[in-house]
C-alpha positions in Angstrom: 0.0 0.0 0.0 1.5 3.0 -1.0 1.8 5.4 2.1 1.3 9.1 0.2 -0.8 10.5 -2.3 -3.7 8.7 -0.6 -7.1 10.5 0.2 -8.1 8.9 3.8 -10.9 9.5 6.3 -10.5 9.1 9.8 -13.2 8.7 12.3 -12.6 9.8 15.5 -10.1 11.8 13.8 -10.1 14.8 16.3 -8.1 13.9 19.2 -6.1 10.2 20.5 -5.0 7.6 18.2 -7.0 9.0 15.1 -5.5 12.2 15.1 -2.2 11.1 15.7 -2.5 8.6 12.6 -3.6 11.7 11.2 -0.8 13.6 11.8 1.4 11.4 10.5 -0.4 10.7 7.8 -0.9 14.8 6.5 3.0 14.8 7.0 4.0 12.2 4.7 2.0 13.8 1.7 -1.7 12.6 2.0 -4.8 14.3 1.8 -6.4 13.5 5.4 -10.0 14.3 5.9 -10.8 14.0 10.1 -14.5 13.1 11.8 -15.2 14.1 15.4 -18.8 14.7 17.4 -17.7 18.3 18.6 -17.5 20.8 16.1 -15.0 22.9 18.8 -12.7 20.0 18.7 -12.6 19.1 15.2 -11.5 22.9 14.3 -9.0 22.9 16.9 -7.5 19.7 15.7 -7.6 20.9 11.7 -5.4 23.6 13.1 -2.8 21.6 13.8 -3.2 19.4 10.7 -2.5 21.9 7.6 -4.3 21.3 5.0 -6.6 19.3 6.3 -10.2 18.7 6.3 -13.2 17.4 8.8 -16.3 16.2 8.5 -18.5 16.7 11.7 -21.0 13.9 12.5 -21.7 10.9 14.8 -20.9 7.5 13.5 -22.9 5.4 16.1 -25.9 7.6 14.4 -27.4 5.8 11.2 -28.8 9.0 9.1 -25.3 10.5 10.1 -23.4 7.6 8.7 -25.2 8.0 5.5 -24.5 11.8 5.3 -21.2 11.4 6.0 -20.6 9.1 3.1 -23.0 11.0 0.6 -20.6 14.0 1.6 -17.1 11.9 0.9 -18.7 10.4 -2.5 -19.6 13.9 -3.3 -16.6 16.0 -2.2 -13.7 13.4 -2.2 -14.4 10.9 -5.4 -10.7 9.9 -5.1 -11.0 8.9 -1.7 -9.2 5.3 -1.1 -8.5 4.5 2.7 -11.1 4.6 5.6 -10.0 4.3 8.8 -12.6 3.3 11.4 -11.0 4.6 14.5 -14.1 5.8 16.3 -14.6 3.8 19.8 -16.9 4.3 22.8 -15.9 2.0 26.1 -17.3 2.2 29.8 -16.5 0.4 32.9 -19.1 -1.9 33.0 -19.5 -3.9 36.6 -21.7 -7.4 36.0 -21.9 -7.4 39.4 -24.2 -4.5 39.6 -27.6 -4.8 38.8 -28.3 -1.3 38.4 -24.9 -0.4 36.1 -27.2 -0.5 33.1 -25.1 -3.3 31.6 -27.0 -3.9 28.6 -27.4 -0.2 27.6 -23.9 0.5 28.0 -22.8 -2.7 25.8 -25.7 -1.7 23.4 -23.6 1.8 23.0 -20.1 -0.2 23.0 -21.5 -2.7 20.0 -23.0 0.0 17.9 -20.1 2.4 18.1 -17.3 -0.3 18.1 -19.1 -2.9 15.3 -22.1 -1.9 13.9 -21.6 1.5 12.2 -17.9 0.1 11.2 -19.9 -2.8 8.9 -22.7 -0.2 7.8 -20.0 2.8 7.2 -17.9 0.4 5.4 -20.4 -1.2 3.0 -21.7 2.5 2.1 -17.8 3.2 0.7 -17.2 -0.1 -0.2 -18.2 0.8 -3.6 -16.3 3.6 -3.6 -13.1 2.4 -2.8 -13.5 -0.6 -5.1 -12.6 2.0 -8.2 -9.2 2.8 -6.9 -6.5 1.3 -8.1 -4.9 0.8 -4.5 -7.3 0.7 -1.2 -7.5 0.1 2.3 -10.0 0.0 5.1 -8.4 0.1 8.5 -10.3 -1.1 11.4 -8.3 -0.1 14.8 -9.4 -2.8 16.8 -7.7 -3.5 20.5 -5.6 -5.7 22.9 -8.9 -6.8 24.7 -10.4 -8.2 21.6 -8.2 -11.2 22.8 -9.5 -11.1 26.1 -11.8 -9.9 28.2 -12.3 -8.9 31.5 -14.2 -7.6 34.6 -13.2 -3.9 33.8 -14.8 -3.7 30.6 -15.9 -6.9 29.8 -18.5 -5.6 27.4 -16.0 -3.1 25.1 -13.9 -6.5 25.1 -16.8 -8.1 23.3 -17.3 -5.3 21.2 -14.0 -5.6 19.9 -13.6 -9.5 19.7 -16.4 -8.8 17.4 -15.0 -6.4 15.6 -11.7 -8.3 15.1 -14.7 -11.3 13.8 -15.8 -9.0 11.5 -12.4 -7.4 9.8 -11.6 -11.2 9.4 -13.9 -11.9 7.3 -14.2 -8.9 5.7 -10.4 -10.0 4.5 -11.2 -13.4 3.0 -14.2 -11.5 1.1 -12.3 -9.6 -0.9 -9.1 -11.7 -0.7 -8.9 -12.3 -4.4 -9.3 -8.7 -5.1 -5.6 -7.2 -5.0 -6.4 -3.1 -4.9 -8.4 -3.7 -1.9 -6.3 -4.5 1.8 -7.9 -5.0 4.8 -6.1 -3.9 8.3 -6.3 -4.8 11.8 -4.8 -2.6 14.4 -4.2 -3.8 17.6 -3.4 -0.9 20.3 -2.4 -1.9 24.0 -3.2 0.5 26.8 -2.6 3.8 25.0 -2.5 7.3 27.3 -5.5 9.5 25.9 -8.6 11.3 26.8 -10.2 8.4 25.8 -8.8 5.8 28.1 -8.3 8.2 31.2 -10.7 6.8 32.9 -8.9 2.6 33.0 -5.4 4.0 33.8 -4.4 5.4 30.0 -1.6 8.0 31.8 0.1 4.6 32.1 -0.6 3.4 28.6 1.8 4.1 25.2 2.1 7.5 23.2 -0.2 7.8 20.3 1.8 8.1 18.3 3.8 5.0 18.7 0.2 3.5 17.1 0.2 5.6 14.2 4.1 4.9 13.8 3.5 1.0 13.8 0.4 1.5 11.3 2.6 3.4 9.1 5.4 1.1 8.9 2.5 -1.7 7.9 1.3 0.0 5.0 4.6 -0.1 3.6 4.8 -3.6 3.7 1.0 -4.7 3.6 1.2 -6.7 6.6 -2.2 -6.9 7.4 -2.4 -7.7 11.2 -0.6 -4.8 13.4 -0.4 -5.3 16.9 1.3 -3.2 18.5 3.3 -2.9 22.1 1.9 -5.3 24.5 -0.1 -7.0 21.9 2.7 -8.3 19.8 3.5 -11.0 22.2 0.1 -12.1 22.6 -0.5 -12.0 18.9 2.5 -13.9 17.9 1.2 -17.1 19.6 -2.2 -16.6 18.7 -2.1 -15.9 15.1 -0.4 -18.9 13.5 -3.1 -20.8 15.0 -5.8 -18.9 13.6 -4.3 -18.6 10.7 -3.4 -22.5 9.9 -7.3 -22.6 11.0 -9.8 -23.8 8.2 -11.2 -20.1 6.7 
C-alpha cells in the first residue's frame, strides 16, 4: 500500500490515536480528511493538521453515517482509505444490577461494530474504483481477552476483530483492496483516562506502527503489549480452516 498521495478518512479523527494517525499521515503527503462529534474539537485539531479537512458527525448515528458518506462520495471521489477509528468503552460492573449493563454494551456494539460494517459497505463501492485501497479497522488488545473492567467493550471488539476477518477473506482475491487490523495496547488518551491510559503508550507509537504496515502490507498490526500475545495466537488462527 503505497503510504502518500492517498485520500483517507479518519473517524474519530479529532483527538487520540485518530489524530495522531492523522498527523502522521498529513505529513508524509496525503490528503487527510478527520470526523469528530464536537464541532469545537474538530477545528481545533484541523489547526494543527494543515491542509486538512473534517467532517462533523456521529458515526454510532445511522442517518449520520449516510450523510457522511454521501458527503465523501460527493466532495472526495478519489477517496481510497477509511479508517474506522471511532470507539466508545465504559466500565461496565456485572456485578451490579443497576450499572445499566446492557445499555452500556448496546452503545459499545454499535459504536465499536455496527456503524464500522454499515460505514464500510456504504464506501465499499467507492473504494472498489481505486486502483490501491485500504479499510483500516483499529481494533484493540482486549479483543483477545476480556475482563471484569470492561468486559462488554472487550466483546465489542472481539467482534470487531470477527468481523475485519472476514471482511479479508471477502475480498481476498481482489488485490487493490487491503484489509487492516490494528491492535493498540493500553494507550495514554482522553479516551482511556478513565482505565489507567496516563500509564498506557504515546499515540503516536500506534500511528508509527500502522505506518510502517502499510509499507509492507502486513495486514495484522499489533502493536506494544499486543505483539507478544498476537505472535502465539495468530499462527493458530491462521493454519485454521477459513
Amino acid at each position: 500500500m503505497k503510504t502518500t498521495g492517498n485520500t483517507v478518512f479518519i473517524s474519530g479523527g479529532s483527538a487520540g490515536i485518530g489524530f495522531a494517525i492523522a498527523e502522521k499521515l498529513n505529513e508524509a503527503g496525503n490528503k487527510v480528511i478527520i470526523n469528530g462529534r464536537s464541532e469545537e474539537r474538530l477545528q481545533k485539531a484541523l489547526k494543527e493538521l494543515n491542509g486538512s479537512f473534517g467532517i462533523q458527525g456521529d458515526l454510532s448515528i445511522a442517518s449520520e453515517r449516510v450523510r457522511i458518506a454521501k458527503e465523501l462520495q460527493s466532495k472526495y471521489p478519489e477517496l481510497n482509505m477509511i479508517i474506522n477509528n471511532a470507539g466508545a468503552a465504559f466500565m461496565n460492573d456485572l456485578s451490579d444490577n443497576g450499572n445499566n449493563v446492557a445499555e452500556k454494551a448496546y452503545q459499545e456494539m454499535n459504536t465499536n461494530y455496527i456503524s464500522v460494517i454499515d460505514f464500510s459497505a456504504l464506501l465499499l463501492p467507492q473504494l472498489l474504483k481505486q486502483e490501491d485501497a485500504a479499510i483500516v479497522n483499529i481494533s484493540s488488545i482486549a479483543a483477545y481477552r476480556g475482563n471484569k473492567y470492561l468486559p462488554t467493550y472487550s466483546a465489542s471488539k472481539a467482534a470487531l476483530h470477527s468481523y475485519t476477518q472476514g471482511l479479508r477473506d471477502t475480498f481476498a482475491d481482489n488485490t487493490k483492496l487491503n484489509v487492516y487490523e490494528v491492535y493498540p495496547p493500553l494507550v495514554n488518551t482522553e479516551f482511556s483516562a478513565e482505565i489507567g491510559g496516563a500509564n498506557g503508550i504515546p499515540a503516536s507509537e500506534v500511528a508509527d506502527e500502522l505506518f510502517a504496515a502499510l509499507e509492507i502490507n502486513q495486514f495484522e498490526v499489533p502493536v506494544g503489549d499486543t505483539k507478544a500475545i498476537h505472535a502465539l495466537v495468530n499462527p493458530i488462527i491462521e493454519n485454521a480452516t477459513h
